[in-house]
Backbone bond lengths (Angstrom), bond angles and torsions (degrees), N, CA, C in turn:
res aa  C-N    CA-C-N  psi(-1)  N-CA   C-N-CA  omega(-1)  CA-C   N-CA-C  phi
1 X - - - 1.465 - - 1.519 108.16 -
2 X 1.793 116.20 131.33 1.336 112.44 -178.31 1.104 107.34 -123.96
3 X 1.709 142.58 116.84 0.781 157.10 -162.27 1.949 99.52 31.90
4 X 1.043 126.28 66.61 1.458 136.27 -160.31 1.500 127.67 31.07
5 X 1.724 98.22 39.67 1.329 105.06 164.49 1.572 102.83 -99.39
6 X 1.491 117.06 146.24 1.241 133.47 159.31 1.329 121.51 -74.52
7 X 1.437 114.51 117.14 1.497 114.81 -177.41 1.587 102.38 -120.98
8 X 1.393 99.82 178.45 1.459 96.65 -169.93 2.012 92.28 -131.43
9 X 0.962 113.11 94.66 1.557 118.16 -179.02 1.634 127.59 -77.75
10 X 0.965 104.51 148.09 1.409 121.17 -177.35 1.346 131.12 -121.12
11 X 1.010 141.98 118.88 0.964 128.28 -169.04 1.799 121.27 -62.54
12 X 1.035 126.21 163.32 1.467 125.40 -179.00 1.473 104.63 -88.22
13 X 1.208 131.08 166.65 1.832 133.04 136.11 1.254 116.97 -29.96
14 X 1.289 119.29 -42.72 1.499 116.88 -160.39 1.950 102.97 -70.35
15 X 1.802 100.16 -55.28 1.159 108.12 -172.28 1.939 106.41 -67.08
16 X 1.340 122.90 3.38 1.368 133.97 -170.53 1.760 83.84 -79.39
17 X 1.059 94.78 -47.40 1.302 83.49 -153.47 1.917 129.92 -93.07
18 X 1.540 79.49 38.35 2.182 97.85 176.89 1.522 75.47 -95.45
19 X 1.897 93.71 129.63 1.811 100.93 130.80 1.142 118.16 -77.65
20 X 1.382 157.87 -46.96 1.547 153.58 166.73 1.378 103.65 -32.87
21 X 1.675 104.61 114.36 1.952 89.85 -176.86 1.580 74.15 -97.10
22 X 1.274 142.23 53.92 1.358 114.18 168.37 1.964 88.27 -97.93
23 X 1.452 111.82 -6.03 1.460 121.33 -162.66 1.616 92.90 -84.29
24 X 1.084 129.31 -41.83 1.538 123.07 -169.01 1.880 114.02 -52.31
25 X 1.212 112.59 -174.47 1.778 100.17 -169.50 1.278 86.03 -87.39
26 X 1.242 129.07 141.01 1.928 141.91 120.65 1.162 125.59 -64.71
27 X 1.707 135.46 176.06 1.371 118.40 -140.48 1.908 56.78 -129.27
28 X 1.804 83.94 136.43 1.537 102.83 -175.68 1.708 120.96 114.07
29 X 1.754 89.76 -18.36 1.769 100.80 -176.70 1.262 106.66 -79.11
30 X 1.087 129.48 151.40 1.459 160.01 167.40 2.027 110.38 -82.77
31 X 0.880 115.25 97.06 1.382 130.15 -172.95 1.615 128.41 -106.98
32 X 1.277 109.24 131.31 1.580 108.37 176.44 1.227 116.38 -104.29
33 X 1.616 118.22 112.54 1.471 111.88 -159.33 2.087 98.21 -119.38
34 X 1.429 91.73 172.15 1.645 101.08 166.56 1.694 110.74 -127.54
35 X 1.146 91.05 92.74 1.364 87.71 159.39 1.452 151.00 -25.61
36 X 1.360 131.56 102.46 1.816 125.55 -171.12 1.246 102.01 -136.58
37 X 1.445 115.13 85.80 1.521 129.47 150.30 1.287 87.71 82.17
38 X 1.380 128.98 -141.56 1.277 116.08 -164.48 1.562 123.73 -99.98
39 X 1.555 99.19 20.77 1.763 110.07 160.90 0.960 106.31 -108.59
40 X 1.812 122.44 173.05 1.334 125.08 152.46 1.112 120.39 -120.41
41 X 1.638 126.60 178.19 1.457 105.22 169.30 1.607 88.76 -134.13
42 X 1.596 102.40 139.49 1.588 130.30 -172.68 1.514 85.98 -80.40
43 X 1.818 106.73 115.31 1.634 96.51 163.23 1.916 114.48 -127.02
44 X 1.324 96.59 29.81 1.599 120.45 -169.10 1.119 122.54 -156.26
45 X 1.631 129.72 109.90 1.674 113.86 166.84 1.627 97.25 -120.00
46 X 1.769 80.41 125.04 1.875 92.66 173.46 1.066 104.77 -64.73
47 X 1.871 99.82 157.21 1.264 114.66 173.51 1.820 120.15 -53.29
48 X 0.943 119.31 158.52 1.703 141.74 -156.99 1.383 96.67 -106.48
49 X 1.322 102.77 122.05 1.557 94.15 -178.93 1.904 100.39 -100.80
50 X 1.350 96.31 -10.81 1.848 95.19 170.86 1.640 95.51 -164.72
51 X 1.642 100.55 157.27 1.635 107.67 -161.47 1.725 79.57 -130.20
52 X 1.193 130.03 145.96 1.523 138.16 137.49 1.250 102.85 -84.89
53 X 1.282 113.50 142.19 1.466 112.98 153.50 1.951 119.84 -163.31
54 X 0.944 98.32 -166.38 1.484 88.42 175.11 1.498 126.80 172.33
55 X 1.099 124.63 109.35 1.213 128.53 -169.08 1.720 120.92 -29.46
56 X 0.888 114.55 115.85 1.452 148.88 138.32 1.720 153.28 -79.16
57 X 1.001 108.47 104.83 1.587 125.82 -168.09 1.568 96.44 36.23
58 X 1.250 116.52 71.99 1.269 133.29 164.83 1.741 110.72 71.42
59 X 1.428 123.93 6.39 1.198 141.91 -161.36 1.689 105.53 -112.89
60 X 1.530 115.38 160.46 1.498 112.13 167.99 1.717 100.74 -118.89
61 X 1.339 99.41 120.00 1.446 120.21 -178.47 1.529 122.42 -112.19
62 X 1.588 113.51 106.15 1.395 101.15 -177.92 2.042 124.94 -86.30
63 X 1.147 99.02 142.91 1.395 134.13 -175.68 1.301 103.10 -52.82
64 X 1.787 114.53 -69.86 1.623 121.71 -159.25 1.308 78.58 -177.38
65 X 1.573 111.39 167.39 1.420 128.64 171.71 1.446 88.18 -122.92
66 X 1.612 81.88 -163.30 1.725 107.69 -173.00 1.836 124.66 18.47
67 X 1.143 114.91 40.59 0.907 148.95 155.13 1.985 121.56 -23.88
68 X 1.102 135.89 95.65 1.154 137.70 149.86 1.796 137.76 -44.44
69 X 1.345 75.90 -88.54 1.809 102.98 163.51 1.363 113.78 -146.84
70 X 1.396 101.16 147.15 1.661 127.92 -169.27 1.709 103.67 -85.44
71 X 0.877 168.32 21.84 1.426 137.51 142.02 1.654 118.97 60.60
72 X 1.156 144.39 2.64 1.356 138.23 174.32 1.818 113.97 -14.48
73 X 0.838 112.81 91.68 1.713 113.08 -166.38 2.293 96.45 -110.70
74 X 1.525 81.46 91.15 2.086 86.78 165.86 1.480 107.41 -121.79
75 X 1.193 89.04 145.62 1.637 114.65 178.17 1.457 118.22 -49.55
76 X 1.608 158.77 138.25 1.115 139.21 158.63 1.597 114.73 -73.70
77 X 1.911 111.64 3.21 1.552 82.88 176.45 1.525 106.47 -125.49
78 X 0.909 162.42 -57.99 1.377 136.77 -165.54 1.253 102.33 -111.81
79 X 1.588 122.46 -30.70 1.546 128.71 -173.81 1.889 97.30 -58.91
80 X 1.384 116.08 -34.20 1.722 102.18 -173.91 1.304 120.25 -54.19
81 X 1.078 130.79 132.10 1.523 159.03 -105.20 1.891 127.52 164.71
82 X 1.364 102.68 56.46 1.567 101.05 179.26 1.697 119.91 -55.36
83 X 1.618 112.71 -34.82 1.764 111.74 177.43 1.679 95.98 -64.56
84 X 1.425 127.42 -49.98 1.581 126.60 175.85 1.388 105.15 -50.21
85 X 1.061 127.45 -45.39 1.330 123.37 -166.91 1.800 124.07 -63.97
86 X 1.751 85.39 -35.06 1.723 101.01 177.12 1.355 116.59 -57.87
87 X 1.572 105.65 -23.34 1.422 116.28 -160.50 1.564 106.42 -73.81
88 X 1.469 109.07 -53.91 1.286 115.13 167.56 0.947 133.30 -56.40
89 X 1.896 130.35 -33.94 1.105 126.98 151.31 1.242 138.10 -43.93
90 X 1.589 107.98 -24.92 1.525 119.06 -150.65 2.050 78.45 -104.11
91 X 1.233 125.12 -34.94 1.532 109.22 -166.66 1.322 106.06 -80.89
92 X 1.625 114.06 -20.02 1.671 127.45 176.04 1.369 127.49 -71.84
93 X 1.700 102.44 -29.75 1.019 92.85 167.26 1.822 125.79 -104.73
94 X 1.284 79.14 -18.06 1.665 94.66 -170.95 2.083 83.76 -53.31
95 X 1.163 116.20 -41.85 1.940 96.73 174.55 1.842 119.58 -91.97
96 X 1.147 85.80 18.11 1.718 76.96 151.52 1.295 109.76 71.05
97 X 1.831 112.14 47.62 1.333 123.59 -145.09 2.121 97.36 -135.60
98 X 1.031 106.41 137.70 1.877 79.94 179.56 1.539 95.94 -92.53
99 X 1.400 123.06 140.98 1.429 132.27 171.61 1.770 112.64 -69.93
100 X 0.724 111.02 148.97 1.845 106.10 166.64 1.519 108.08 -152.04
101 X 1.683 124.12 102.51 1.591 106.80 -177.15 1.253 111.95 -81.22
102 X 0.956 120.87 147.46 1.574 137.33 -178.51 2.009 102.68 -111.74
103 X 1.272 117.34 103.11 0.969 129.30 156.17 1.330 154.85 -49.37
104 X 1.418 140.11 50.65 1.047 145.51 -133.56 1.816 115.88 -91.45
105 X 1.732 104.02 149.60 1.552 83.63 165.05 1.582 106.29 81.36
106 X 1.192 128.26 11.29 1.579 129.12 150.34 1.016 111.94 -33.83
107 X 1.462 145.44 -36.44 1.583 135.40 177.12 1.289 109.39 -57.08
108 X 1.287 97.02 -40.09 1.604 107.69 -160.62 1.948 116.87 -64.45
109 X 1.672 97.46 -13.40 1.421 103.78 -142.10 1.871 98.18 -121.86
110 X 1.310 107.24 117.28 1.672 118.31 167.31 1.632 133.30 -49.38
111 X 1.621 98.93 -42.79 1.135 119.43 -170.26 1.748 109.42 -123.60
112 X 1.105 111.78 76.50 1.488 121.90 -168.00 2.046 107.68 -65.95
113 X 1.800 86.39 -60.81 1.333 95.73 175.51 1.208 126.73 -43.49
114 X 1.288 115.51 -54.68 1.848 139.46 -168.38 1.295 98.06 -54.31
115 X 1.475 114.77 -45.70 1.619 112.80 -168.67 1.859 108.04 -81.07
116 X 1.213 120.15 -50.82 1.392 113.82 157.21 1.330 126.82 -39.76
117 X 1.142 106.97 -45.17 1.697 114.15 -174.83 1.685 103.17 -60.78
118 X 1.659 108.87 -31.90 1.519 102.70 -168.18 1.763 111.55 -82.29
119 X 1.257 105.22 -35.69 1.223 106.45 158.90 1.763 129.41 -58.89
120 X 1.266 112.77 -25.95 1.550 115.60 -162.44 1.661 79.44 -83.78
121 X 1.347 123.03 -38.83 1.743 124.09 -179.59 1.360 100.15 -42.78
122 X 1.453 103.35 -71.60 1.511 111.84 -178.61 1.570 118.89 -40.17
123 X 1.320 123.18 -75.39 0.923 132.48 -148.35 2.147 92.40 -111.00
124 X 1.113 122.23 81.62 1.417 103.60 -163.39 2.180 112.30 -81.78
125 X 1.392 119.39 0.72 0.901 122.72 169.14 1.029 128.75 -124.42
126 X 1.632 112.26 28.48 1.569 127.86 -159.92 2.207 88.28 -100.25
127 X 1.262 108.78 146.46 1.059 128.15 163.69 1.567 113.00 -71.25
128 X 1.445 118.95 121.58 1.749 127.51 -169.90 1.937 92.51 -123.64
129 X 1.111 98.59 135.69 1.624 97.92 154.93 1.718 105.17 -146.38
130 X 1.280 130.22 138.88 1.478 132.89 -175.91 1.917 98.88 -93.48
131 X 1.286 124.84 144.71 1.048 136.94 166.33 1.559 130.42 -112.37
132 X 1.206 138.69 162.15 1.604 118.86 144.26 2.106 95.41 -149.92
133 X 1.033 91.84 144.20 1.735 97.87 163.92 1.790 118.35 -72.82
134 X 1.120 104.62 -6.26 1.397 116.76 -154.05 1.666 102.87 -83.17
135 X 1.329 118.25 -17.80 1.386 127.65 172.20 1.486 120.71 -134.77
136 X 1.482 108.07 143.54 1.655 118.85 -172.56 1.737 96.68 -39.73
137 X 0.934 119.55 -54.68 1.348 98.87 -167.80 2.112 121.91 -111.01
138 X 1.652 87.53 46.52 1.591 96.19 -157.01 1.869 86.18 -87.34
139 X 1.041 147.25 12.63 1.379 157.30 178.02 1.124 110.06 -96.11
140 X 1.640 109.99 -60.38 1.662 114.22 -176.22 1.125 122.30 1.62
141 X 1.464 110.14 -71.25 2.147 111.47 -163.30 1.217 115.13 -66.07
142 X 1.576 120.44 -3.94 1.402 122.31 -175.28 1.775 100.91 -79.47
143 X 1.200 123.20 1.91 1.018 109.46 -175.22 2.023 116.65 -116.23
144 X 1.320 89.33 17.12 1.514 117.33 -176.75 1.638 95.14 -107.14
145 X 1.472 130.52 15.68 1.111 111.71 166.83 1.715 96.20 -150.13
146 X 1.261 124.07 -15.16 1.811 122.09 165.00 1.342 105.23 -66.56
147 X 1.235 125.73 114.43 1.659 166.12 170.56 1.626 107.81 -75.59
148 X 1.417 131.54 91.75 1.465 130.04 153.72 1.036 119.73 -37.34
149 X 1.657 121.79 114.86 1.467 136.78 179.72 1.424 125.23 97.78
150 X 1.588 102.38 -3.89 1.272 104.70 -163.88 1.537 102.22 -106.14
151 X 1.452 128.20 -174.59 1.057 104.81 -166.14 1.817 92.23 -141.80
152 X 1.692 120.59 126.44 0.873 128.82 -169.36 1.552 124.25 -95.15
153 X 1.094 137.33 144.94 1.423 122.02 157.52 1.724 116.97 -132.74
154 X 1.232 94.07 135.46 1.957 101.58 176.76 1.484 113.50 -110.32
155 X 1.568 86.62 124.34 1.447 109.64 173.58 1.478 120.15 -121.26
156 X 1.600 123.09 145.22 1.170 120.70 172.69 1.138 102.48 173.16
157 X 1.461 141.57 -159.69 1.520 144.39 -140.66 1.829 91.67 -111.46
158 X 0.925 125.40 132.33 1.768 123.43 146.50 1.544 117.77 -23.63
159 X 1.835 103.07 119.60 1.233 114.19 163.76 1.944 98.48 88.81
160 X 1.455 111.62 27.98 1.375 108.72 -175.10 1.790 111.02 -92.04
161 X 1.390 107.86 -10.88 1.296 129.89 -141.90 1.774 128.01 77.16
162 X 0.794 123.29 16.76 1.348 129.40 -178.43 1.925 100.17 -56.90
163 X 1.323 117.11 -56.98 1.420 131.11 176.40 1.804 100.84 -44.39
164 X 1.338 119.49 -47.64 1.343 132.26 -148.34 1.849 91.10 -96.92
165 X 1.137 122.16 -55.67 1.445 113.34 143.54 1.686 132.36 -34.39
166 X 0.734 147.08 -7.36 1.364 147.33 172.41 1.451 108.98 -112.44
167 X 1.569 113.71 -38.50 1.407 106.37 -171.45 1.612 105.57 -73.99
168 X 1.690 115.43 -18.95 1.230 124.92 160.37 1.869 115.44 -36.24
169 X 1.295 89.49 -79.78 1.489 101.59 -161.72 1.462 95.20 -69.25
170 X 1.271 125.63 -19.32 1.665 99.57 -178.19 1.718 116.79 -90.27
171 X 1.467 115.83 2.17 1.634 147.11 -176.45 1.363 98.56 44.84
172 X 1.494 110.76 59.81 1.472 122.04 156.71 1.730 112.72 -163.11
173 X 1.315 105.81 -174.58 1.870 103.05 -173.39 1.549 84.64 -110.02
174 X 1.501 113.63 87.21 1.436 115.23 -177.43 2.276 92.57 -93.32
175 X 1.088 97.09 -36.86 1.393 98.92 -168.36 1.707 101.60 -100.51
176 X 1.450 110.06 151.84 1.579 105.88 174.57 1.853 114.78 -77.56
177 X 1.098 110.10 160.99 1.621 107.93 163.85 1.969 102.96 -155.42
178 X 1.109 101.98 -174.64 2.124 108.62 -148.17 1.387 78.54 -161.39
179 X 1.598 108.00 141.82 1.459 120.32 156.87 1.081 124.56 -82.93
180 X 1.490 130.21 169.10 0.983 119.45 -146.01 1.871 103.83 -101.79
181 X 1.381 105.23 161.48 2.005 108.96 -166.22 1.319 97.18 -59.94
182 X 0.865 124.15 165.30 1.855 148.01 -176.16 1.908 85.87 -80.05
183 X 1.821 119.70 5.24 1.629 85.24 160.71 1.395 94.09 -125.80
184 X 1.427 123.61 33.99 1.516 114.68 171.34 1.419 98.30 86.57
185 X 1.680 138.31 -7.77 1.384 115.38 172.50 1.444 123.36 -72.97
186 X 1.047 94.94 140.17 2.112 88.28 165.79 1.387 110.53 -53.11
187 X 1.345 104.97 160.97 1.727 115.40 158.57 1.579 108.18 -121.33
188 X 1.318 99.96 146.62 1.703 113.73 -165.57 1.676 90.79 -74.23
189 X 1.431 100.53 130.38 1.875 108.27 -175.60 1.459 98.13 -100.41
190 X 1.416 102.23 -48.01 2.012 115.45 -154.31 1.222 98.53 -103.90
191 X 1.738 112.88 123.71 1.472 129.42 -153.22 2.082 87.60 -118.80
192 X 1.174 109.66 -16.36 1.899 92.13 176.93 1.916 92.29 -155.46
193 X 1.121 102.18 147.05 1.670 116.09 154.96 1.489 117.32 -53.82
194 X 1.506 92.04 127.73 1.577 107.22 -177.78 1.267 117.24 -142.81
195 X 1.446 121.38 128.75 1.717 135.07 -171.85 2.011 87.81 -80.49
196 X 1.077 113.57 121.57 1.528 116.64 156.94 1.542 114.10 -101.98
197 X 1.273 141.54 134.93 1.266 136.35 117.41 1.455 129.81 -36.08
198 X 1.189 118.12 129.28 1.330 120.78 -167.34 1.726 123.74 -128.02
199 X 0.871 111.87 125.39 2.054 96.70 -177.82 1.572 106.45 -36.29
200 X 1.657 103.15 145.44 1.238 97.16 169.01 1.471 119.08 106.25
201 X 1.721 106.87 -23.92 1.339 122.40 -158.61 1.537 124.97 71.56
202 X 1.153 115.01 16.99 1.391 128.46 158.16 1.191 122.90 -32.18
203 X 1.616 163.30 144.55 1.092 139.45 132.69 2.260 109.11 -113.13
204 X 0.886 95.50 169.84 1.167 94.43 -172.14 1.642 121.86 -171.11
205 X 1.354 111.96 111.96 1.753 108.94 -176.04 1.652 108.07 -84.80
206 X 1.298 108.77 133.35 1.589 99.36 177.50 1.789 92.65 -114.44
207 X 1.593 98.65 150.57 1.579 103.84 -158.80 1.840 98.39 -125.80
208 X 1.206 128.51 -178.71 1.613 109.00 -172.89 1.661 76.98 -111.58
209 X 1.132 104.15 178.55 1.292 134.33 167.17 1.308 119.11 -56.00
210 X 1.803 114.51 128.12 1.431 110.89 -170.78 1.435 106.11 -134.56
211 X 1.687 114.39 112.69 1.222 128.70 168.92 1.653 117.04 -56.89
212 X 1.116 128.41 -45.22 1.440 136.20 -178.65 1.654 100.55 -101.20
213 X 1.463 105.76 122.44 1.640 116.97 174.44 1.604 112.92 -120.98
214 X 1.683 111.03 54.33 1.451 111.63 169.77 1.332 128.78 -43.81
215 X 1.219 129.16 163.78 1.569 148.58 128.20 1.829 109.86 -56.80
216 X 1.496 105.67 113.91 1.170 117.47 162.01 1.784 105.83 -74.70
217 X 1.332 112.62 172.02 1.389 121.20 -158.98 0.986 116.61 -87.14
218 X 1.788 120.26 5.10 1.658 121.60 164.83 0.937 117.21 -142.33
219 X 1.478 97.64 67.25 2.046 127.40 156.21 1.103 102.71 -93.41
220 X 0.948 113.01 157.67 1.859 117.29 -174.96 1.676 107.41 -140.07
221 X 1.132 68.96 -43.97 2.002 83.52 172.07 1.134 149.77 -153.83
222 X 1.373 141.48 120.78 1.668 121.47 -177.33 1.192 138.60 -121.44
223 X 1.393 108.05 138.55 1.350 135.09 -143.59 1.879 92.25 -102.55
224 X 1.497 81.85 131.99 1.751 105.94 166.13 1.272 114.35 -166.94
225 X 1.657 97.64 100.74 1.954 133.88 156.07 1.193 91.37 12.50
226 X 1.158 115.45 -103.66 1.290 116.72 -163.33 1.505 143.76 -64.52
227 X 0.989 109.46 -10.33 1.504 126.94 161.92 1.740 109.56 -87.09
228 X 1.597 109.41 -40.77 1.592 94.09 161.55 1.330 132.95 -62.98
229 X 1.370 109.77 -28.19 1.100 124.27 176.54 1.734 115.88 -63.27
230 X 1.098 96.90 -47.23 1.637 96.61 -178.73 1.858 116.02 -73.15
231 X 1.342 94.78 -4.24 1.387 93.06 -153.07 1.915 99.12 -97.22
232 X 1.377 106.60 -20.06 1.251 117.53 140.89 1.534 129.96 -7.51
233 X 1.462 94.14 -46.13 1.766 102.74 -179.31 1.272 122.87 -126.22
234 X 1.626 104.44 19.77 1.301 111.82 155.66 1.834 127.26 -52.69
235 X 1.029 115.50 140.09 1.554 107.44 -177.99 1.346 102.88 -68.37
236 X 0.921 130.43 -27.00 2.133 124.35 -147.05 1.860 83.78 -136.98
237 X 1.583 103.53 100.65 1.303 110.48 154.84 1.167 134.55 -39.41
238 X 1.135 128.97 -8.12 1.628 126.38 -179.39 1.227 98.63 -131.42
239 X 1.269 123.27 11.60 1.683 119.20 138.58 0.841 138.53 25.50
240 X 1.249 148.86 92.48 1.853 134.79 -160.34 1.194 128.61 -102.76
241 X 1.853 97.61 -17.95 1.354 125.54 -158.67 1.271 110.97 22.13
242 X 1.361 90.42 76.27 1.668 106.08 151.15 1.556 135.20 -132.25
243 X 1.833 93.55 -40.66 1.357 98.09 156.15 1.797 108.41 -171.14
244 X 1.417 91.19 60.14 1.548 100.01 167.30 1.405 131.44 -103.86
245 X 0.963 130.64 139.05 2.073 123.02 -179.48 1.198 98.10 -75.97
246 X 1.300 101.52 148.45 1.601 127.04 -157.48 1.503 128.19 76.97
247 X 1.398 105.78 -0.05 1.531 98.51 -164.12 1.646 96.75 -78.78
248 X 1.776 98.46 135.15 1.465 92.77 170.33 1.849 119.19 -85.86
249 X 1.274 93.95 -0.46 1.227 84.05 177.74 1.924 130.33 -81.20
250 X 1.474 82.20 -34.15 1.771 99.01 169.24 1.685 95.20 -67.55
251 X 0.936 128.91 -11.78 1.702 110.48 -171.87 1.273 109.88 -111.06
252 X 1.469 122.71 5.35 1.226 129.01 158.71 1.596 118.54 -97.04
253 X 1.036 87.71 -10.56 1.958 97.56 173.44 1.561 92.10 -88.57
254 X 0.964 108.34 -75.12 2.297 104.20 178.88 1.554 99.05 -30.42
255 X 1.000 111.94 -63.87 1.612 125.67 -160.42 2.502 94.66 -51.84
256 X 1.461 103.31 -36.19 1.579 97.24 -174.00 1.504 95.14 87.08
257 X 1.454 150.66 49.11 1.277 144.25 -154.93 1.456 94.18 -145.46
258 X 1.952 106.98 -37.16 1.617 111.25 169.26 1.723 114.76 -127.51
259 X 0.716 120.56 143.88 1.166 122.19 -165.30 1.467 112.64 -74.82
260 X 1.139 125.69 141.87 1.907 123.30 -177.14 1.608 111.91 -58.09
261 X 1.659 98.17 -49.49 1.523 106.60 -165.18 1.634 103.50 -42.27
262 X 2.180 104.52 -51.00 1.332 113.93 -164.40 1.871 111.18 -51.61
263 X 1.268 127.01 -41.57 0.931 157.06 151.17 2.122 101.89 -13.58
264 X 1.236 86.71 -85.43 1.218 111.13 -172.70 1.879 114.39 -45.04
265 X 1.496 98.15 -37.63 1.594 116.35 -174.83 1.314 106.26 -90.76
266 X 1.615 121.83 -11.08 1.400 116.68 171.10 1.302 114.68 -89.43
267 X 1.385 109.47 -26.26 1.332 109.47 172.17 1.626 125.84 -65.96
268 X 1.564 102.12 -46.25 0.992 114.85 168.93 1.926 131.91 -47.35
269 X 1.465 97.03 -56.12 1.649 91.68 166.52 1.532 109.23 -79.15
270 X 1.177 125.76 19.16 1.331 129.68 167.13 1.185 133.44 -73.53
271 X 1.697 77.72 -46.67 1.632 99.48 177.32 1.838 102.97 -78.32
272 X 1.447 127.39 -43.87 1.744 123.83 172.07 0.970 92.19 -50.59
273 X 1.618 145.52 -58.06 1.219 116.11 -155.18 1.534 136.69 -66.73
274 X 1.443 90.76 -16.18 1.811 105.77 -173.29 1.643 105.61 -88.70
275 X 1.707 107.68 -30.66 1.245 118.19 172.02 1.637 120.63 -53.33
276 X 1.346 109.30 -34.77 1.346 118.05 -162.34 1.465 96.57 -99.94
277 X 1.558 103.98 -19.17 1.617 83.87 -160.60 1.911 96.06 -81.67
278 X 1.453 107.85 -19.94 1.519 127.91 -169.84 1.699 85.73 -67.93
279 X 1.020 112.80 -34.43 2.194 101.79 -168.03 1.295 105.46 -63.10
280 X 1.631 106.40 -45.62 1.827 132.91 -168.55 2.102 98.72 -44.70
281 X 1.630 99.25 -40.57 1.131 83.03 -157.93 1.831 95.27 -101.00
282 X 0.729 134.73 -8.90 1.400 122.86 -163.65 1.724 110.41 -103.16
């Protein structure tokens, strides 16, 4: 886009010739092009001041660059998912990205509090807002966390509303959306990544739905609030919490203060992370 002309770009020879397709443009890159009649050809992508990405069929695949804030958009009814949720946190932040979940589907949902509350456990300085489409003003709070100039991207599972979110804030049906299957699953709407302009100066990438939420190959480690936090007062610094005396973290799981599952899911991307980071180097 040049001064809000639509171009249709091409790559040059020069850029033909990276093997790293992590080098080719992503939707979010910043590009130096030459103009030819009504194409261009991309012969520059500025540096990235942040990459999403995330492992894929054993591969590191990026999401969007230049990145602001992440959008985490889950359903309150069957799509909710705290081990899914870690995943996204952990690829959002591991790039240096601020997370914000966006809550969807409040009609749908009995226990609104219980499920916030488990996340605010989890994540105790993470930004929460609840949504529903179902009322004139069931959108509202989404706009207590979209930032002028900055540049957004939403991620989360197919059929979360993410599609139904954008056509919100842009006050048209710019993006498609599908109701949901006779068993409550989403259906995948968004078939490629797309940078929108938005009233307001909004920007915002909408991404399709992603069943697999890997570790790309330079994670090193993952971090969760509250388990670091507790772990603080472990006796034995290298702590594993698994089965050492003193650990405060096993004694807040006895105690019911942390939850087992959380426990269980830290360990778990604990263990991908050391796995992947062990591939990176060998």
């Amino acid at each position: 886009m040049n001064d809000h002309h639509v171009m249709r770009g091409i790559l040059s020879g020069k850029m033909h010739s990276f093997e790293d397709a992590s080098m080719f443009p992503k939707v979010g890159d910043i590009v130096a092009i030459r103009p030819l009649d009504d194409i261009c050809l991309i012969e520059e992508v500025a540096p990235r001041r942040s990459v999403l990405s995330r492992g894929f069929h054993g591969k590191s695949q990026i999401i969007a660059t230049n990145i602001d804030i992440a959008l985490v958009v889950m359903g309150l009814d069957q799509n909710y998912n705290l081990n899914r949720l870690d995943r996204y946190i952990q690829i959002i932040r591991n790039a240096m990205i601020e997370p914000i979940v966006v809550l969807t589907k409040m009609d749908l949902c009995d226990d609104i509090d219980e499920k916030v509350q488990k996340i605010e456990r989890a994540y105790p300085n993470l930004r929460i807002i609840t949504t529903t489409n179902q009322t004139a003003d069931g959108f509202l709070p989404i706009h207590t966390v979209m930032e002028p100039h900055k540049i957004h991207c939403v991620v989360g599972s197919s059929g979360v509303g993410k599609s139904t979110l954008l056509n919100y804030l842009a006050g048209s049906d710019i993006a498609k959306t599908k109701e949901l299957s006779v068993h409550q699953k989403g259906r995948h709407t968004t078939t490629q990544r797309t940078l929108y302009e938005l009233p307001g100066d909004i920007y915002l990438i909408d991404t399709p739905g992603m069943k697999e939420i890997g570790f790309d190959e330079d994670v090193s480690e993952v971090h969760f609030s509250q388990i670091d936090d507790l772990a603080q007062n472990c006796r034995f610094r290298d702590c594993t919490h698994t089965k050492e005396l003193g650990c405060a973290v096993l004694a807040a799981v006895e105690d019911g203060s942390l939850d087992s599952s959380r426990l269980k899911s830290y360990h778990k991307l604990e263990r991908e992370a050391l796995r992947r980071s062990r591939m990176g180097k060998s």
